[in-house]
N, C-alpha and C positions, 0 to 999 in steps of 0.2 A: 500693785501686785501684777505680777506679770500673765496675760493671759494662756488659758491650759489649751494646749496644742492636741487639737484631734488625733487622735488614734487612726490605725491603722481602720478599723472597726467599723469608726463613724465615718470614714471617706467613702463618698460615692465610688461605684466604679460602671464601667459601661462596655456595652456587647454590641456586638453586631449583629443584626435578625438574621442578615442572611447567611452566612457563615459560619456563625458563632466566637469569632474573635475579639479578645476581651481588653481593654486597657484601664486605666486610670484616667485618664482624660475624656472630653468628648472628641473626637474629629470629625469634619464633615464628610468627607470620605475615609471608608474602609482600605487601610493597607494590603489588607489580606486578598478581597475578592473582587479590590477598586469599584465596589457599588457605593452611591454618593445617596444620602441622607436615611442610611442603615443604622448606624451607630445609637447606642440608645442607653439611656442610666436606667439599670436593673436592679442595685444592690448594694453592700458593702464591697470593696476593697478585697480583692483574692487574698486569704492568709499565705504565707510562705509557708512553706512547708519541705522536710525532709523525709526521705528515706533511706529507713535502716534495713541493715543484711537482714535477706528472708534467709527460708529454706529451698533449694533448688530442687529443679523437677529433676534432672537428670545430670550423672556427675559428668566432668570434662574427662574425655580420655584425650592418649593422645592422638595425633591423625591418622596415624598407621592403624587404629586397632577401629577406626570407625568404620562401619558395616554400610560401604557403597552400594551394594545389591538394592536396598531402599529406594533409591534414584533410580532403578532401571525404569526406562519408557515402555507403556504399555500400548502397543498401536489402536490407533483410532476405528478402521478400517476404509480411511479415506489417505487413497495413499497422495494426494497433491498436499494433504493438510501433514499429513507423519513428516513433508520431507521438509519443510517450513521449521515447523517444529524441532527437530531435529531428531526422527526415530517414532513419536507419538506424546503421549502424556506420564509425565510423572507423578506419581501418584502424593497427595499434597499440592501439587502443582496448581495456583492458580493464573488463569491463561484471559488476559482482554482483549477482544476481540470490535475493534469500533469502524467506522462506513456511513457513509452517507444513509441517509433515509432510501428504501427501494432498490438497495443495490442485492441483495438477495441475505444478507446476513441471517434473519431466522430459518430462512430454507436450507442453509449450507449446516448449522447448526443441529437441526431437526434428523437433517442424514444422517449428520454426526451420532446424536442419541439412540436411534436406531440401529444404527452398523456397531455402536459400541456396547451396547448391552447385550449380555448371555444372561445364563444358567450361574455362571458364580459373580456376574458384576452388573447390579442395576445403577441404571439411569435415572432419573431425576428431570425433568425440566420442568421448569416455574415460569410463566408466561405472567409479567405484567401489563402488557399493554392489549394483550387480545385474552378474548373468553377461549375455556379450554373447550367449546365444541369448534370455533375457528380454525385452531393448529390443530384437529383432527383433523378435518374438511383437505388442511395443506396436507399433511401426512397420507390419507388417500389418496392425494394428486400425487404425490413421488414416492409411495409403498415404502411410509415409514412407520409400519408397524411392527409391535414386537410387544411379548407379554410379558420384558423385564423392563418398559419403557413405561414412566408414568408421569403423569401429568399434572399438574396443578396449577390453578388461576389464583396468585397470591400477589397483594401489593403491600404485607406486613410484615420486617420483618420477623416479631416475633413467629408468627407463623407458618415462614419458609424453614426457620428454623425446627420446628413441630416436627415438619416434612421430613426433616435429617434425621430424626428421634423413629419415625414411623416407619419409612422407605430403608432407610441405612443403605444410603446409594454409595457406588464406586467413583462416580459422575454426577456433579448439579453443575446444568446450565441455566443462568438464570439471563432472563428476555424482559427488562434488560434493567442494568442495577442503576438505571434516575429516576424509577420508578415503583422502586420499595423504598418505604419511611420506615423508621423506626421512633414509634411513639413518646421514646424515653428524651427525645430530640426534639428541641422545636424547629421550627420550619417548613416548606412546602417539600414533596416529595422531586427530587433531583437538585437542588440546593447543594452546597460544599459542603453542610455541615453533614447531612444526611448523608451524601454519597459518600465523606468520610468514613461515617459510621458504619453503613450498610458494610460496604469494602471489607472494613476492620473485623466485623461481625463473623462475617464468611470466610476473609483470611484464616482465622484464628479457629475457624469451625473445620478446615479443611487440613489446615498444619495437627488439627486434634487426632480428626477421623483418618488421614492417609485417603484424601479424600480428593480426585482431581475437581477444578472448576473452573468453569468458563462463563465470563460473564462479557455479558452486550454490551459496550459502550457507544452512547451517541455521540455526535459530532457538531461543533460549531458551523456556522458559515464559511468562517475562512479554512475548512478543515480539519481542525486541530480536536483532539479530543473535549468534550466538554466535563465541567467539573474541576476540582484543585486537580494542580500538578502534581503531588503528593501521592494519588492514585496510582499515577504511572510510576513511580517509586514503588508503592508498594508490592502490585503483582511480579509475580516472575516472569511472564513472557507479554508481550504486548503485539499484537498484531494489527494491522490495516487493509482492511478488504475496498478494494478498488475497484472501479469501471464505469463504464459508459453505461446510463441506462438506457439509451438505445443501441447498444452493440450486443454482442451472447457473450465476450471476455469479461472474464473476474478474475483479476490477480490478488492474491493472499502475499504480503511482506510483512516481514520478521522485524519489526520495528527495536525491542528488545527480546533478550533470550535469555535466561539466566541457566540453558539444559546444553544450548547446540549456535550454531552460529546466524548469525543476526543479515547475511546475503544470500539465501536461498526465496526464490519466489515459487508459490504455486499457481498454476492453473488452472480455472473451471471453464465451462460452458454453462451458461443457463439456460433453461428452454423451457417449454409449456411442462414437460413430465419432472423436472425438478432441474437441480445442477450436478453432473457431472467431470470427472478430472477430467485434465488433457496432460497424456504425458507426452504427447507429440502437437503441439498449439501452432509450429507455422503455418499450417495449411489457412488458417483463418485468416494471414495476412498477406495472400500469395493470391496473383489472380494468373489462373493457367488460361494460356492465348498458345494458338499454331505459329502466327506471328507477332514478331514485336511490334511494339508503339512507341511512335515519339513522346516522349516527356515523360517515359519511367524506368526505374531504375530500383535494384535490388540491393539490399545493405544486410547485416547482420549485427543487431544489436544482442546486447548481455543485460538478460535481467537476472540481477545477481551474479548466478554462477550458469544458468542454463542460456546458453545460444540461443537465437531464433532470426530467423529468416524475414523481413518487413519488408515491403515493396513501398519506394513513395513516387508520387503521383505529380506532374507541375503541368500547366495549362499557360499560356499567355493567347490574348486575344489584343485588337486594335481596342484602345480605350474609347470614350466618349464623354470624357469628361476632362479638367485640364489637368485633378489630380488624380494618378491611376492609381486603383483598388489593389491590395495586398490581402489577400487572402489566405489561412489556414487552418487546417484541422489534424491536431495529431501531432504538428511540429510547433516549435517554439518561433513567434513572429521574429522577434531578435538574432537569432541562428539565420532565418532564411534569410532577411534582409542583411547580414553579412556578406554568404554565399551570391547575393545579386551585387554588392560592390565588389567581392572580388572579382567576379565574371564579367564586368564592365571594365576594372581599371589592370586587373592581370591577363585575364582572359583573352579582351579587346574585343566584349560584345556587346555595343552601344545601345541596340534595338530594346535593352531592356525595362528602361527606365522610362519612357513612353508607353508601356503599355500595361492591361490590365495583368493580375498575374494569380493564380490559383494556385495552391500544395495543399497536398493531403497527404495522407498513410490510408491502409486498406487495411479493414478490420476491426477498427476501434483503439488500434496501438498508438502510444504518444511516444515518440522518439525525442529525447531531449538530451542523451549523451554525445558528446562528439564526433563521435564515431561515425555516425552519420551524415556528416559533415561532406565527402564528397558524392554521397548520392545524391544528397541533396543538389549540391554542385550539376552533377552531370544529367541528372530531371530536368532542370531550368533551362541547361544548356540544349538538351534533345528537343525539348520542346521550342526554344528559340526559332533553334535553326529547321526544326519539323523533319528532324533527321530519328532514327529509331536506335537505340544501340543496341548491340549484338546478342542476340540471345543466348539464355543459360548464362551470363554474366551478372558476378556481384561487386560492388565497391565496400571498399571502408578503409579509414580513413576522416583523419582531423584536417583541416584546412585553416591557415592563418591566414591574416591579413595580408604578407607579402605572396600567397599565393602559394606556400610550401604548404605538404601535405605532411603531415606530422606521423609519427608510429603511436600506434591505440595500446591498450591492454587486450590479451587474451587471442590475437591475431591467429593463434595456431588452432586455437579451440574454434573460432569463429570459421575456418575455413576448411575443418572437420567437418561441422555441420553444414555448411554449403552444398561439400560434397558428398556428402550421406544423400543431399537431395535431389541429386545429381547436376547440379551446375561444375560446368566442365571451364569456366575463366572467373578469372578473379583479378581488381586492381587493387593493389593493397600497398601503404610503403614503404622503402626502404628496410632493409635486410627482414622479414618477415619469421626466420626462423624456419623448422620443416613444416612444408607443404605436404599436401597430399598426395601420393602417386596416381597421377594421370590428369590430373588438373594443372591446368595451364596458368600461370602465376605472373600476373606482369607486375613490374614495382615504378613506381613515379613517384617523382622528387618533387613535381608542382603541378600545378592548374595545366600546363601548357603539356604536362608530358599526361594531365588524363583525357584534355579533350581530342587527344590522337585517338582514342577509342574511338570515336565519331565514325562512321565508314565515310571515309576520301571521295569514293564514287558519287554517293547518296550529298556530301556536301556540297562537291561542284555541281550536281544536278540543280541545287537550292534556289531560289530567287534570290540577287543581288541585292534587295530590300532586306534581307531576313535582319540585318546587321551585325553579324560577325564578318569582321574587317580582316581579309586576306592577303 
């Protein structure tokens, strides 16, 4: 007689601890969340199962007769974060917000709550990783109080939930969602399966209530959001707050948007009294001098859509060792170490490559667009030759390998904001488009036609060692 074939019933099946992803087999590694010796036999075999037509919450009309007004943005009162955003917060809208450790995220958050609560719309913030007399302590440091603003130290979520039932906020920010569990769940609190859950809980709480939310996400090492990628599907708008924790710059980018568009950056400052916008941010990358210096030079990069003015910085000294030091901060080593082969083999300035060599940016700014390509160029070159260029002058500009200087995006807008600031020359390339009236506009085709900017006089003055070959 033939033997009887297990059922669906009596087959094992097995989960992952950490995740909660389920198969039929064992493996030793998890697909899902690649942790190695997760996988576990927990039970029977998942039955199959279908779904039949329910009842519908609401009927389909057609698109004309649907009531847009719903999605109107309600501003924050933080105008760097509304312009990110695209306008402020839709209400349902929920908004992640993730950053390095330290970089100011519950401070910028906390204004947030503050400035946005009144008389007809409270706040909500859920603090899990600090006790709520802590974020008062901060709150005092940057006068973020307000008596529609409340507070709570919760890491369950059944009972952030409670807080929806009690508060009936316009606003929950929670701080930050890898560290509410929900008990219906196993696993440690910030786990996939968890921060699934949580997510899902507060989506679904906020698409209820017409209720905006902003929740904290932490970060991996190599920057990337931490938790399943499924996250960042789910919310509507994702954001990335940025910066140097020793500079005062914070830049906010619009990673997703599902309200406004996804290349607007904002600006903060941080300081002892809290963080502050900048709706005018060059000044922080700009070092004002009566005279110029060799080995700097002013560019205008685009973060996003808004101009800004970056000054970068190049240094060469005699080496002392037989291989010289490359140095940067702010710039990409890759980038600069182009801009020293072109200026060695287009250029024809040999002294380069023997010696030590320094580049930085002033302020905390990272320039990594091409654009900046021949200030870069002409940084290394002033400082070569210990010649200064011309003050109130800016570059921009792509530079290739054969020494052409390429046309950027945005040139007209870039050389708007130049001359708001009042720099009176600009080298920029070929056909540029309209310039500004009274600004003196030169254009160069290569390497050869920027380092005429050099002042002539100040070159021949030079020592014959500098090595640029005349």
């Amino acid at each position: 007689m033939a033997a009887r074939t297990k059922s669906a019933k009596d087959r094992p099946s097995y989960r992952c601890t950490e995740c909660g992803w389920t198969t039929a087999k064992w493996l030793g590694r998890c697909p899902e969340c690649q942790a190695w010796g997760t996988v576990e036999e927990f039970g029977g075999a998942p039955a199959v199962r279908t779904t039949a037509a329910g009842r519908v919450s609401t009927a389909a009309l057609p698109i004309g007769q649907v009531d847009s007004r719903q999605a109107t943005a309600r501003p924050t009162g933080v105008g760097e974060l509304d312009r990110v955003l695209g306008g402020g917060l839709v209400p349902g809208a929920v908004v992640l917000l993730a950053g390095e450790p330290g970089v100011g995220k519950s401070t910028l958050l906390l204004d947030v709550a503050a400035k946005a609560a009144s008389d007809e719309h409270r706040t909500l913030y859920v603090t899990g990783e600090e006790s709520a007399s802590q974020v008062r302590m901060r709150a005092d440091r940057i006068r973020a109080i307000d008596d529609h603003l409340y507070l709570a130290a919760e890491t369950d979520l059944s009972a952030v939930l409670a807080h929806l039932d009690a508060v009936k906020p316009s606003l929950l920010i929670l701080d930050s969602v890898q560290t509410v569990a929900s008990p219906e769940i196993e696993g440690a609190p910030g786990g996939m399966a968890q921060v699934r859950e949580v997510a899902g809980a507060l989506i679904r709480a906020s698409k209820e209530r017409g209720m905006s939310t902003l929740l904290v996400g932490h970060v991996t090492k190599e920057g990337a959001i931490a938790g399943p990628r499924l996250l960042e599907h789910l919310v509507d708008v994702v954001l990335s707050f940025e910066g140097d924790r020793h500079a005062r710059l914070r830049l906010v980018r619009g990673v997703k948007n599902r309200y406004g568009a996804t290349d607007e950056v904002g600006c903060f400052e941080l300081h002892d009294e809290g963080i502050t916008g900048l709706a005018d941010p060059s000044g922080l990358f700009l070092t004002r001098r009566d005279e110029p210096v060799p080995g700097t030079c002013l560019t205008v990069t685009l973060e996003g859509k808004r101009p800004l003015v970056a000054e970068v910085q190049a240094l060469t000294v005699d080496s002392q060792i037989p291989s010289p030091r490359r140095t940067t901060s702010g710039l990409e080593t890759s980038r600069v170490s182009m801009m020293l082969a072109v200026l060695e083999q287009r250029g024809r300035i040999s002294s380069l490559g023997k010696r030590d060599i320094y580049s930085a940016t002033v302020g905390g700014v990272k320039l990594s667009e091409p654009a900046a390509d021949l200030a870069i160029a002409l940084a290394l070159a002033s400082a070569a030759s210990d010649t200064p260029l011309p003050k109130n002058l800016v570059a921009i500009g792509e530079v290739g390998l054969a020494g052409e200087v390429r046309r950027v995006t945005g040139v007209q807008r870039r050389l708007a904001e130049a001359h708001r600031l009042g720099f009176t020359h600009a080298l920029v390339p070929t056909d540029p488009g309209k310039v500004p009236a009274g600004m003196r506009v030169t254009e160069v085709a290569d390497m050869g036609d920027a380092l005429r900017a050099l002042p002539r006089r100040s070159r021949a003055q030079a020592p014959q060692e500098d090595g640029v070959r005349r």
